[in-house]
N, C-alpha and C positions, 0 to 999 in steps of 0.2 A: 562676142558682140558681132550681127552684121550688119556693122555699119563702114561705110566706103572710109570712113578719114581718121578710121583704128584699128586696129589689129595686132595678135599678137603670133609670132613664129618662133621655135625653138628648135634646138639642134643639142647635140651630148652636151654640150656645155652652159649653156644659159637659152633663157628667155628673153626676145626680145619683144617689150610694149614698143608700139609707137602710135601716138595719135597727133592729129591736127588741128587746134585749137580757130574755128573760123570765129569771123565776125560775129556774128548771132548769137555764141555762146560767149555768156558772161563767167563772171568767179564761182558762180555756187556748180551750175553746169557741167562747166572744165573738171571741177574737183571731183564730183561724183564721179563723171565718166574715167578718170584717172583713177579714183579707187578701187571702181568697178573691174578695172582691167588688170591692176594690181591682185586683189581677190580672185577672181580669174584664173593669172597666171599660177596663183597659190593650188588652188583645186584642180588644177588638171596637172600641172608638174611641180607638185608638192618641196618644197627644199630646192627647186633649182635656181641658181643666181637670177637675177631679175634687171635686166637694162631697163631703164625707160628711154626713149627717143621722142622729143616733143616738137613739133613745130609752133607756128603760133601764125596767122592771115590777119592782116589789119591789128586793129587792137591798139592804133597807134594815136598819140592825143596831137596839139597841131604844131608841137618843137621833135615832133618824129620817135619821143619816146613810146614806151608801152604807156596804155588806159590803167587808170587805178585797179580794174580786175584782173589782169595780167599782171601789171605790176605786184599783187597782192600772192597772186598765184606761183609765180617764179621767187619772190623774196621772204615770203611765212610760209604758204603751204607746201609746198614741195621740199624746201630743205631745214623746215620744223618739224613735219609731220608724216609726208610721204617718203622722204628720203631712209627713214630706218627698217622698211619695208622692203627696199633694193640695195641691187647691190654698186650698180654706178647711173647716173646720171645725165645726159647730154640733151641742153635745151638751151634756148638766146643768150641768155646772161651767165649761164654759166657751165661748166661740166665736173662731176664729181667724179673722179674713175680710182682714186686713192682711198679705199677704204680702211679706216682704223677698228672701224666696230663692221661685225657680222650684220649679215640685215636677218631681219627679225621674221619669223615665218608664224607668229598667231599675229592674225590679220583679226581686225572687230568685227563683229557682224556688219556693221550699218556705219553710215559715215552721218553725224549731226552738224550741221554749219549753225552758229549762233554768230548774230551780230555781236561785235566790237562797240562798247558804251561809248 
């Protein structure tokens, strides 16, 4: 990806994603670009650990929490769905660096967001 607020760097031992979640980008957005670079990491260094590193700009509702897309993003997508994909995690609300289970290296082709009824 060249884009300024992602990228990813690797060294013998893992891959490190990092992207930056701004304002303008909402929950469907963030996810994609997050898979995307997940996928990514897969294709060019096949089987290697996979950090993510996430920030997150604004995003914030008027009691200083995150917005329900962030919120959504940090507490179902990433440690429902994206987290089995890596191997630790480091983002606002939380950090995964204990892993019990391997992360899983068949990545889907395409990522589908469907609304919640």
């Amino acid at each position: 990806m060249k884009n300024l607020q992602s990228k990813l760097e690797s060294d013998d031992r893992a891959v490190a994603i990092y992207h930056v979640v701004y304002g303008h980008e909402g929950f469907e957005k963030s996810a994609q670009i997050l898979f995307k670079l997940v996928q990514r990491a897969q294709q060019t260094m096949p089987g290697k650990p996979r950090k993510l590193f996430l920030d997150i700009e604004g995003h914030r509702n008027s009691k200083g929490d995150f917005d329900a897309d962030m919120f959504e993003l940090l507490t179902v997508f990433i440690p429902d769905f994206l987290a089995r994909f890596l191997s630790e995690i480091y983002c606002p609300l939380f950090k995964l660096t204990d892993r019990t289970t391997q992360q899983e290296n068949e990545i889907p082709l395409e990522l589908i967001i469907q609304a919640s009824e």
